[in-house]
C-alpha positions as CSV (number, residue, x, y, z in Angstrom):
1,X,78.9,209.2,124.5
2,X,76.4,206.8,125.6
3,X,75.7,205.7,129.3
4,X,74.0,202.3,130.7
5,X,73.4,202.8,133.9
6,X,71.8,199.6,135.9
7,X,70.8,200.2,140.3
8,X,68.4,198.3,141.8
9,X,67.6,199.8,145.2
10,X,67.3,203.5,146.7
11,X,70.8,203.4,148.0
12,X,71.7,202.9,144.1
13,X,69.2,205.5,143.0
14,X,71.1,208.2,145.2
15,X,74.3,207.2,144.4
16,X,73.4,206.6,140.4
17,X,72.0,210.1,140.3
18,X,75.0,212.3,142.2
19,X,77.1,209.8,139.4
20,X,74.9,211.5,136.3
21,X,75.8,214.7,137.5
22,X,78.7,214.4,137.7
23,X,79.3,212.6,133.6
24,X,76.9,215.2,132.7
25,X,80.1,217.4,134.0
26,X,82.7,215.6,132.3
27,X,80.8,215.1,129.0
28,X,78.3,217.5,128.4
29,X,77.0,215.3,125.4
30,X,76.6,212.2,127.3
31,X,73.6,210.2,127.1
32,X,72.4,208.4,130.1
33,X,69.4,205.5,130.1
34,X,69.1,203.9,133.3
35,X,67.6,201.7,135.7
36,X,67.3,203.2,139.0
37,X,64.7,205.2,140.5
38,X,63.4,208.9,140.6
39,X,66.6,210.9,141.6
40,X,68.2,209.2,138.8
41,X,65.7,210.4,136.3
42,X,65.5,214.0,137.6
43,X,69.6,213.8,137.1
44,X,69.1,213.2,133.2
45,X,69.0,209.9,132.7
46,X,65.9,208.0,130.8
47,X,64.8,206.0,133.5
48,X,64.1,202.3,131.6
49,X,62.8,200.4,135.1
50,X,62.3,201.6,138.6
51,X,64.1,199.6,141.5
52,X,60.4,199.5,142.7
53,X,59.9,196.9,140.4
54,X,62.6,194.8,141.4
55,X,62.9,194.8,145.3
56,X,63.2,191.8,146.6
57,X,64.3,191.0,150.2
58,X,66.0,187.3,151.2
59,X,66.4,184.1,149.6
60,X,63.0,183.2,150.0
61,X,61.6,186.2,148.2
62,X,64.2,185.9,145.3
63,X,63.2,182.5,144.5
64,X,59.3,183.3,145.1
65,X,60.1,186.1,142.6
66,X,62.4,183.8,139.9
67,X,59.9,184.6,136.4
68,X,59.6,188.1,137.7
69,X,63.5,188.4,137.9
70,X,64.3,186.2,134.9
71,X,61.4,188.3,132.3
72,X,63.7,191.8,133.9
73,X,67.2,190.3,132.7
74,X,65.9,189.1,129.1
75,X,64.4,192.6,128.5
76,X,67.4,194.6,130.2
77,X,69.9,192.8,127.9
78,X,67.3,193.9,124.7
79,X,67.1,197.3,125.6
80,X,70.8,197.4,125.8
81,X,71.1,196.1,122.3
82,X,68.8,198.8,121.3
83,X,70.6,201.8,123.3
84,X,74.1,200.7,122.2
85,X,76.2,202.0,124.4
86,X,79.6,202.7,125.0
87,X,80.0,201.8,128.1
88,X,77.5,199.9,130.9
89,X,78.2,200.4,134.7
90,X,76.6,198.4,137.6
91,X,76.0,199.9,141.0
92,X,76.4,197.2,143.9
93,X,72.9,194.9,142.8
94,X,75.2,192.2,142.3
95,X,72.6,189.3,141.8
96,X,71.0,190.9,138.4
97,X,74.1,193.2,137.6
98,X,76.8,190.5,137.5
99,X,74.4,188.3,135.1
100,X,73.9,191.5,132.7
101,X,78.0,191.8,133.1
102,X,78.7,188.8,131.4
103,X,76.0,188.8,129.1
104,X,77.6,192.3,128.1
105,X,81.5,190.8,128.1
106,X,80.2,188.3,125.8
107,X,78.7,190.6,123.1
108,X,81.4,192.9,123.3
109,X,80.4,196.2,126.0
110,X,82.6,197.6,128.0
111,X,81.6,197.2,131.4
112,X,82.1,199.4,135.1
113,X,81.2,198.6,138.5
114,X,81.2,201.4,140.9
115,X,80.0,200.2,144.2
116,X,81.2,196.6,144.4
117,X,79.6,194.1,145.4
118,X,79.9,192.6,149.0
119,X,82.0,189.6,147.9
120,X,84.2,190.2,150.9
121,X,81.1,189.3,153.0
122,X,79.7,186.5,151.3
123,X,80.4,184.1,148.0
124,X,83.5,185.4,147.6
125,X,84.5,183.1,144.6
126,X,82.4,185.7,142.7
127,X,85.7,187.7,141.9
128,X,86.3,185.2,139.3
129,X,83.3,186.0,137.4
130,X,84.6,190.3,138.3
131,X,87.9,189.8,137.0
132,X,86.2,187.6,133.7
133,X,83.4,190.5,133.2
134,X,84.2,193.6,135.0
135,X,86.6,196.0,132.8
136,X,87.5,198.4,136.0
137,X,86.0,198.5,139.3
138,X,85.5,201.5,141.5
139,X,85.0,200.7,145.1
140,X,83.5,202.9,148.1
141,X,85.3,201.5,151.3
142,X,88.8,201.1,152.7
143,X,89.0,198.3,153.0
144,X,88.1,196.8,149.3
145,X,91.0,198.2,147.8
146,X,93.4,196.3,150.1
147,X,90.9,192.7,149.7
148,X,90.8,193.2,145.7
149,X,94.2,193.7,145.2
150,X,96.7,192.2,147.7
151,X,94.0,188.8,148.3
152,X,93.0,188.6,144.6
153,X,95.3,190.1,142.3
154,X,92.3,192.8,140.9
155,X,93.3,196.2,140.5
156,X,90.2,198.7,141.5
157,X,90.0,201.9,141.9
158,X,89.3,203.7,145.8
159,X,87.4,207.2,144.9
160,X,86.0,207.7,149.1
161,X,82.7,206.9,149.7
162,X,79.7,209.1,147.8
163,X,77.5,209.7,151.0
164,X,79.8,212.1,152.3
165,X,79.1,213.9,149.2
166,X,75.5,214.1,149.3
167,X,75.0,214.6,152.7
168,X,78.0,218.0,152.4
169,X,76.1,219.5,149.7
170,X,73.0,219.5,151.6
171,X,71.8,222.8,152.1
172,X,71.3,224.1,156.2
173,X,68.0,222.6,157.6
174,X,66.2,225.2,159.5
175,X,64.6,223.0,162.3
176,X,61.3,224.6,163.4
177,X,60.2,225.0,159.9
178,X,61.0,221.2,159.5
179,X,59.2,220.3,163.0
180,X,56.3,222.1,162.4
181,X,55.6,221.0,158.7
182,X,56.0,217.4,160.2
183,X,54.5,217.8,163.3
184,X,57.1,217.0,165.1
185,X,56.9,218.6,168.9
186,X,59.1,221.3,168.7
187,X,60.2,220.9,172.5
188,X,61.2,217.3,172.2
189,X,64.4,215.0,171.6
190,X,63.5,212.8,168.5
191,X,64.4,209.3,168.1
192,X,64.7,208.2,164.5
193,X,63.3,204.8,163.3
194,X,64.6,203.7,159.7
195,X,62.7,200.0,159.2
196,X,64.3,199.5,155.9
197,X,63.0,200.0,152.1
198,X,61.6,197.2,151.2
199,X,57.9,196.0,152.6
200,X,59.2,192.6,154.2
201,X,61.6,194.4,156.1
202,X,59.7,197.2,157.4
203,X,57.0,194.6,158.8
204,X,59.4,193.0,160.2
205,X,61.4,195.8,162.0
206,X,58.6,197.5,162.7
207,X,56.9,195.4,165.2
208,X,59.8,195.1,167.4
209,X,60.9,199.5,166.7
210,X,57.5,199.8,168.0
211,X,57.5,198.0,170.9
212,X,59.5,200.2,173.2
213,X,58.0,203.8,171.8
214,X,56.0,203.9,175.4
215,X,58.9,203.0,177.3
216,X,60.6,206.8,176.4
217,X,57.7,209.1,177.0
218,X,60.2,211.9,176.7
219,X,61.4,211.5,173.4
220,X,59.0,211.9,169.8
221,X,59.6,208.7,167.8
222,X,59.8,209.6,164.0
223,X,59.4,206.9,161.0
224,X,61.3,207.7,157.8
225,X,59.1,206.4,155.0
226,X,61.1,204.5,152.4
227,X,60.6,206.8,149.1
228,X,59.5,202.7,147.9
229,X,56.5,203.0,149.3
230,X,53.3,204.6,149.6
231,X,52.2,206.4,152.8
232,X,49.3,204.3,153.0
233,X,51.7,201.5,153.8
234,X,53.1,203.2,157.1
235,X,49.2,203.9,158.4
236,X,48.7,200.7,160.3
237,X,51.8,201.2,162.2
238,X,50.7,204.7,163.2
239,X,47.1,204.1,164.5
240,X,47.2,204.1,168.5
241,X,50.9,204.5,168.5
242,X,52.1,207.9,169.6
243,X,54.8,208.7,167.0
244,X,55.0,210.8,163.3
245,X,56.4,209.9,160.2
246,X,58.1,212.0,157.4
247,X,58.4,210.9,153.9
248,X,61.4,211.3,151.7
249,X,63.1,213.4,154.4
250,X,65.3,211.0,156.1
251,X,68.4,213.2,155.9
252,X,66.4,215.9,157.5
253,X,65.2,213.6,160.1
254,X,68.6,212.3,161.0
255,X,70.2,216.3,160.9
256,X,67.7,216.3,164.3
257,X,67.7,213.3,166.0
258,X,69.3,212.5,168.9
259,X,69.5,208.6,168.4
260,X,68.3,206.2,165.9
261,X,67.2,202.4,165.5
262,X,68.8,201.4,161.9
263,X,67.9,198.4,159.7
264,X,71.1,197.4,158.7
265,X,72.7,198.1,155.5
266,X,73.9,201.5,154.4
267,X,71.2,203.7,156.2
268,X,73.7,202.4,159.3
269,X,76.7,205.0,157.4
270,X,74.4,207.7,157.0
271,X,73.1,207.6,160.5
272,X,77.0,207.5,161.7
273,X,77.5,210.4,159.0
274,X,75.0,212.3,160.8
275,X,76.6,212.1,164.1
276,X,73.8,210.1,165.3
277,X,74.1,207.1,168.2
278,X,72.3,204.2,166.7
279,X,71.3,200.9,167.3
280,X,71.6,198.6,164.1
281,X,68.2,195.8,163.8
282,X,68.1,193.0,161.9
283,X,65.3,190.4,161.9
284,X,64.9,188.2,158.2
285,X,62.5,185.3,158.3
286,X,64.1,182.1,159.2
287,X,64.9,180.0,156.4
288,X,66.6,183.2,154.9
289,X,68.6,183.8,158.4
290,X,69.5,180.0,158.4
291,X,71.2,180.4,154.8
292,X,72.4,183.7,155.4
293,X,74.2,182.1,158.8
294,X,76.3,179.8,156.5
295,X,77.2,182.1,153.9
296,X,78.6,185.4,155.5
297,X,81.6,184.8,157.2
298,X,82.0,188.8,158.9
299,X,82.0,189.0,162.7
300,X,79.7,192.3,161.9
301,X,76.7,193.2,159.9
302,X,76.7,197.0,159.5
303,X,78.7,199.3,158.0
304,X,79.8,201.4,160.5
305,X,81.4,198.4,162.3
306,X,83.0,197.2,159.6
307,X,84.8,200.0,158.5
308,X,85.9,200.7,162.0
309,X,86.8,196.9,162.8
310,X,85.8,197.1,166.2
311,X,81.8,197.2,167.5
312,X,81.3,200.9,167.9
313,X,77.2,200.4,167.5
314,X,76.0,197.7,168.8
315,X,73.9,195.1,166.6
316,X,70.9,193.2,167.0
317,X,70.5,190.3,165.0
318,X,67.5,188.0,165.3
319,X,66.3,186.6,168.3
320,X,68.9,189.3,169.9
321,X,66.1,191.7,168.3
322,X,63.6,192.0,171.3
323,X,61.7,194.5,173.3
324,X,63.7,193.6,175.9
325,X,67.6,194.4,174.7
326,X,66.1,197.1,172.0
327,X,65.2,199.3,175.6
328,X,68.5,198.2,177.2
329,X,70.3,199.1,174.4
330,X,68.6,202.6,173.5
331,X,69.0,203.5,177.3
332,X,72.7,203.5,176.4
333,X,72.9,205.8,173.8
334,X,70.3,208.9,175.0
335,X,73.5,209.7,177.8
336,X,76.7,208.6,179.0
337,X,79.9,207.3,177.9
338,X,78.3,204.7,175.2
339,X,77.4,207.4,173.4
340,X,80.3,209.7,174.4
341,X,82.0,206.9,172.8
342,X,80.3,206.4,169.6
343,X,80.3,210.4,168.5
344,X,84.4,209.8,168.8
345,X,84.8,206.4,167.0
346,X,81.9,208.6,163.9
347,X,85.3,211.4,163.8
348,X,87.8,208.5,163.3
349,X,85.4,206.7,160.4
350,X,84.9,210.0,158.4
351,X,88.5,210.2,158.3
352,X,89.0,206.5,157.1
353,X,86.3,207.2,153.9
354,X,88.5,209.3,152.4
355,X,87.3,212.6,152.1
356,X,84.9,214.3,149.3
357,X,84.6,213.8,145.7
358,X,83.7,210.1,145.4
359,X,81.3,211.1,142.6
360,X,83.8,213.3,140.6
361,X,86.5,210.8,140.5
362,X,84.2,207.6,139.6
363,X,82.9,209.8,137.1
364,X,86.5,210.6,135.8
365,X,87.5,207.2,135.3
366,X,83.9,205.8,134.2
367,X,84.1,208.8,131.1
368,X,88.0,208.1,130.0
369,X,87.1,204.3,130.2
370,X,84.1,205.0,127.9
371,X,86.0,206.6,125.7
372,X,89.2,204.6,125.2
């Protein structure tokens, strides 16, 4: 059978690939092309377009970015008619994947979504265009399964939440080795910084993560480079700052750390996965924070909150993002009962994901659907 796979940032690229496996599995004879990244490739599939390509952060940047977007769509849906496939699925990307969706349901595809799109935080009237152009949908979190199908009507399909599957099957870090090929001082607490994956979002995190590094000269702050971008980009950031920064190792990085300052979005679950205290940052520029404002109607922004629905991390959003409350708020987590408090509400959230095997049983449905 043959596979269309579509992702569009490195979240996507992890999930995608752990997803190829696990058809590769089901259907030995599949064949996969995909857009995605380089896990995705080095799963099997024929990587079309790299989510490189097509990061863009905000409002602002979309529509700054419109011919870019707009040349990507007209030569996705030609490739497609080339490849012929038996079935396309979409991984979360909702902007581009929802337009290739009904471009697909038009000309006749059968069409997956595993990952949904956040349509319970934002633009929710989008369900009309899943239930129009979305054959099955296989969501991640709780909490979908209930807002699908007792608020709209849509059946979907819960298989637990893939992170807990790539972060079990991770093979036993040995720490010294990892601190000294870093050079990470081996006698040292380490406080994680994860700026985001995209360039506007790094700058922008950065400069406030930053800020505070001299305030804990106990701890060694540690970047994790966004597998986006080049290490070049981090070097600026470095220079007469005393912190270190790993590349494509942020899953090492967080199997150490003691705390972490998060960009929001799902680097805030794997931190919580981890067993990690974290603070969650978010900082956008301000015409993209004013229309952001009026369109997500959630009393949280990360993951880990969400889930939970209570505040077990604490977020900083904006202005809120300062040198100021970042210190406050870090203070918090290194000891005492915040953080006593967080490592129990982490125990109660693994629980609520639903266990492992997200992969497998996505996979499952995603082969019999291509084959029906």
């Amino acid at each position: 059978m043959r596979y269309y796979i579509i992702a569009g940032e490195a979240s996507g690229d992890l999930h995608g690939s752990n997803l190829i496996k696990a058809i590769r599995t089901e259907d030995p004879d599949a064949q996969v092309r995909c857009w995605g990244g380089d896990l995705m490739q080095q799963a099997g599939g024929t990587l079309v377009k790299h989510y490189k390509e097509m990061a863009f952060m905000g409002f602002l940047e979309v529509v700054m970015n419109l011919r870019s977007i707009f040349k990507n769509i007209n030569f996705c849906k030609a490739d497609i008619e080339s490849f012929q496939p038996n079935i396309l699925v979409f991984i979360d990307y909702s902007g581009f994947n929802l337009r290739i969706a009904k471009w697909a349901k038009e000309h006749g595809y059968r069409t997956n979504y595993y990952i949904s799109p956040q349509i319970w935080a934002s633009r929710e009237g989008r369900i009309e265009k899943i239930k129009r152009d979305i054959d099955a949908m296989h969501v991640i979190l709780p909490f979908e399964k209930e807002f699908y199908e007792k608020k709209h009507g849509y059946p979907v399909n819960f298989v637990g939440h893939p992170l807990i599957d790539a972060i079990s099957d991770r093979p036993e870090l040995d720490e010294a080795k990892f601190r000294k090929s870093s050079d990470i001082d081996q006698g040292k607490p380490v406080i994680a910084l994860l700026p985001g994956s995209r360039k506007q979002e790094v700058q922008k995190m950065l400069s406030v993560m930053l800020s505070i590094t001299k305030d804990f000269p106990g701890y060694e702050f540690v970047i994790a480079g966004a597998p986006s971008m080049e290490p070049e980009f981090y070097v600026p950031f470095l220079e007469g700052n005393n912190l270190k920064m790993v590349k494509n190792s942020t899953y090492d990085l967080l199997s150490i750390a003691s705390a972490a300052l998060v960009t929001s979005g799902t680097a805030t679950l794997e931190t919580a996965l981890f067993g990690v205290p974290q603070v969650v940052c978010y900082k956008a520029n301000w015409i993209s924070y004013q229309i952001a404002k009026r369109i997500i109607t959630l009393k949280y922004i990360s993951l880990v909150n969400l889930i939970m629905n209570k505040e077990v991390v604490t977020e900083l959003i904006q202005n809120d993002l300062n040198t100021v409350r970042l210190r406050k708020e870090l203070s918090a987590i290194l000891t005492g009962t915040k953080r006593e408090e967080i490592l129990k509400d982490y125990k109660d959230l693994k629980q609520k994901l639903g266990g492992i095997g997200a992969s497998k049983k996505a996979a499952q449905a995603i082969v019999a659907n291509a084959k029906s």
